[in-house]
Steps between C-alpha positions, in 0.01 A plus 500: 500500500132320456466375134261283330527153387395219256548138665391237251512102650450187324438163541802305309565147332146414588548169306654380850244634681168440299554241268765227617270273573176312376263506769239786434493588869858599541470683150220725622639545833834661334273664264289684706743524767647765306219662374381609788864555725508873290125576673631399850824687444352788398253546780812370755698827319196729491462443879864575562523825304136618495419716186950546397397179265316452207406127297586678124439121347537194675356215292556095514848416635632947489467720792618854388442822700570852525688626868427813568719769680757282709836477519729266281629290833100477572448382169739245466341350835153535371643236197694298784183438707309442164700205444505393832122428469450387211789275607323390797162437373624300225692281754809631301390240259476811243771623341459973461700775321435874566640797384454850687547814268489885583205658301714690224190795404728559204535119333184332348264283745530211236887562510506436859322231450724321222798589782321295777449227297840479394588505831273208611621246219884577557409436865288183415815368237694545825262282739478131510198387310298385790551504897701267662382252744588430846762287556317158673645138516251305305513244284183573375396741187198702428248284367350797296813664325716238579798702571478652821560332813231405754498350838183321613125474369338766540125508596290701260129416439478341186869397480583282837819326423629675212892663584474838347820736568460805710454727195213280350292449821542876560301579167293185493328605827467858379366339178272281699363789741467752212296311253185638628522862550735518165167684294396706745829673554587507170100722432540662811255331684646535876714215682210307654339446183507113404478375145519100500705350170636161460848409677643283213443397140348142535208715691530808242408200189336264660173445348379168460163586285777711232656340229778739601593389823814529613594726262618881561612806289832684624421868347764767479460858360733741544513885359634617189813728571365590799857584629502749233236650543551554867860662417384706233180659589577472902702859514381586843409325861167587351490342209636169621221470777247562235672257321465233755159602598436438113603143496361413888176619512482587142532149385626240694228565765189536259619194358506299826158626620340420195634153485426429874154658471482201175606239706267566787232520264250214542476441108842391573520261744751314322715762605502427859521150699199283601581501848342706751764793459409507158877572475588705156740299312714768430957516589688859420853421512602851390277857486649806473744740331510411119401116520271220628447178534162291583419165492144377411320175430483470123176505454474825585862683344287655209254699703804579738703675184187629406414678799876625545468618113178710594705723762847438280391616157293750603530881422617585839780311484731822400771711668605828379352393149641179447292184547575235745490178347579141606663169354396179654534091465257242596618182552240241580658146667438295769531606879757302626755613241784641626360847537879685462508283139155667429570831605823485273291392213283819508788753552627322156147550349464849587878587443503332181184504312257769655766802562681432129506814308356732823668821404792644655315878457246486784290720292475269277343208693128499396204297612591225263785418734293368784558138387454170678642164392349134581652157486392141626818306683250223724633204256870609550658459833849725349511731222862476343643793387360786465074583510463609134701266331303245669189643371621447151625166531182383640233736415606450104382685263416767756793709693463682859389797320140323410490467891542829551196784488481812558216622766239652211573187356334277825163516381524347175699241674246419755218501243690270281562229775111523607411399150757270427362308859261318297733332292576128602867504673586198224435694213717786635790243583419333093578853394828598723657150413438563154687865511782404721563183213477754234241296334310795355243308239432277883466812633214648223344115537437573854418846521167452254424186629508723843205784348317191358458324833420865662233493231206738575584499911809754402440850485588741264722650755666165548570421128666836450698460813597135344556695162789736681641171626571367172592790369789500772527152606795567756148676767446140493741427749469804707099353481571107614720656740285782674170316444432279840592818687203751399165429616580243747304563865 
């Protein structure tokens, strides 16, 4: 008898995948590898069975479908041969799960769901953590991950001589092919449409006339129960593609246009390279599904959370009545940091400081939980311990709350570094010596003698902006810390 079916895939223990190794090309090439691989199988599946299957919400690193009207022995093969190419076309560097479950018209849609999940994480408990490699005689090691095996150098513009293991080189040349047509696919501008960005980081900060050069900002922002939300309000196939047509080209797609469309402004030429590409100095290392991650030169991170909060706070970011909201971390450092160490730091950021006390109740979330949360690690080459407990130690009197704000509370933040840009950087580092001493009459000393030598030149927007500081003398830090970022082109 012909039944329907619900076959949901994913894309396991990316960690092994995506993000075992520091070089950005192999990091984008696992990336986006997977990102698209759910398109491709899709329209490899829609060819095979014509109109019997349906894409109910594929997003990121999920395929899931509905089967219509086959058999169960036709339906199990359907998942077979949907892990045979995905398989294949990840070199079986990838490691899948699936689950395949009759449509029951008498249990919940969100039920089903739960079920296939279930499924897929018993299923990924049960599966090595990463794929294993072919068995070579080598006494040679990856000289990205440094784990797997590897034969000979392999040639691969850019990298002649380096030994990367079959795994790495398989991304890295993905990674290194992709770069250029990753915006357009992601906006849906057609395959042969070319959009030139910088290859590495050196070339993403490099900017000899900036005082910032050679320094980046990792960003991270990731949704607010989003998981929740999907399960609770997502009671039919409907529902869940609205959902995901809600955060694609809802958000994450009005977001990316508007920040490309920025950088290719020519008010903003610092955005882009000074060579004849005019190349947009601009690396995604994740888009998609509930979280992202972009890296871009530091002189430009505030207008990039800016533009992202424009499309991000905004009143269409809602789904069935709740609002869509988003906690990020910015951490500004130099490029050649080990980006892994970086991307860590924000996770702990955003984990830590800018998702603390989002409510369990998804009706509850409000506006004022679209938070974002700063910090400064270029004179630090390792953070011990955790993020925020650094922030204390060193940031003194101010904790990793004070770096945190939430996105109606940008503005004020912006306007109070613009004014504060006038003040000479020695008087600012007088003041934060003073505080982190706990010498509080040095403190007063320095902060009038500060409005004296402003004299008449300071505006009565700057002295009450100075007033707020000493009224809460901890915004100096975030202020010595934030202040050669904002302004600089």
């Amino acid at each position: 008898m012909k039944k329907d079916y619900y076959l949901r895939i994913e894309a396991i223990n990316l960690d092994y995948f995506v993000y075992d190794t520091h070089d950005i090309s192999t990091i984008r090439g696992g990336s986006f590898m997977l990102l698209s691989i759910f398109d491709a199988l899709f329209d490899n599946l829609k060819e095979k069975l014509k109109e019997k299957i349906e894409d109910i919400g594929s997003a990121a690193s999920i395929g899931l479908y509905e089967i219509k009207n086959t058999t169960p022995e036709n339906a199990k093969d359907i998942k077979s041969d949907a892990l045979d190419f995905l398989n294949t076309n990840t070199g079986f560097h990838a490691t899948f799960a699936a689950a395949l479950v009759e449509i029951d018209k008498k249990m919940q849609f969100k039920q089903q769901m739960q079920h296939m999940v279930t499924e897929i994480r018993i299923q990924q408990m049960q599966t090595a953590s990463f794929s294993f490699p072919e068995m070579v005689e080598t006494k040679h090691h990856c000289s990205f991950d440094f784990v797997r095996p590897t034969k000979e150098p392999v040639q691969i513009p850019k990298f002649e001589g380096d030994k990367p293991s079959a795994s790495v080189e398989f991304r890295k040349k993905y990674g290194v092919g992709v770069k250029n047509h990753i915006y357009p696919k992601l906006l849906g501008l057609g395959p042969e449409t070319k959009l030139p960005v910088t290859s590495d980081l050196e070339t993403l900060t490099a900017n000899k006339t900036n005082t910032l050069d050679g320094m980046m900002a990792f960003i991270y922002m990731d949704g607010n129960r989003f998981g929740k939300i999907r399960d609770e309000k997502c009671t039919s196939t409907t529902l869940y593609k609205n959902y995901q047509n809600k955060i694609q080209d809802g958000l994450r797609k009005p977001a990316l246009a508007k920040l490309l469309e920025f950088a290719q402004n020519p008010v903003n030429k610092s955005f882009r390279t000074n060579n004849e590409s005019g190349e947009i100095r601009l690396e995604t290392l994740l888009w998609g599904g509930d979280e992202l991650e972009i890296i871009v030169p530091a002189w430009q991170a505030f207008n990039t959370v800016q533009i992202l909060n424009d499309i991000f706070d905004s009143n269409e970011a809602k789904f069935e009545g709740v609002n869509l909201t988003h906690a990020g971390a910015v951490i500004f450092c130099k490029h050649n940091l080990p980006i892994l160490q970086v991307r860590k730091y924000a996770h702990e950021l955003c984990d830590e400081v800018a998702k603390f006390g989002i409510p369990k109740e998804i009706d509850e979330i409000t506006t004022e939980h679209n938070r974002i949360a700063f910090f400064h690690i270029s004179e630090f080459d390792l953070i011990k311990g955790d993020v925020k407990n650094f922030i204390k130690q060193h940031q003194f009197p101010a904790s990793a709350e004070n770096f945190c704000f939430t996105a109606a509370d940008l503005p004020e933040l912006f306007y109070s570094l613009s004014q504060l840009k006038i003040i000479p950087s020695s008087k600012v580092h007088a003041i934060v010596t003073a505080l982190h001493a706990e010498k509080t009459e040095l403190y007063e000393r320095l902060f009038e003698r500060l409005k004296k030598l402003l004299g008449d030149t300071a505006t009565t927007e700057l002295i009450v902006t100075l007033d707020s500081l000493n009224n809460a003398p901890e915004k100096w830090m975030v202020v010595s810390d934030l202040l050669k970022f904002y302004g600089e082109e």
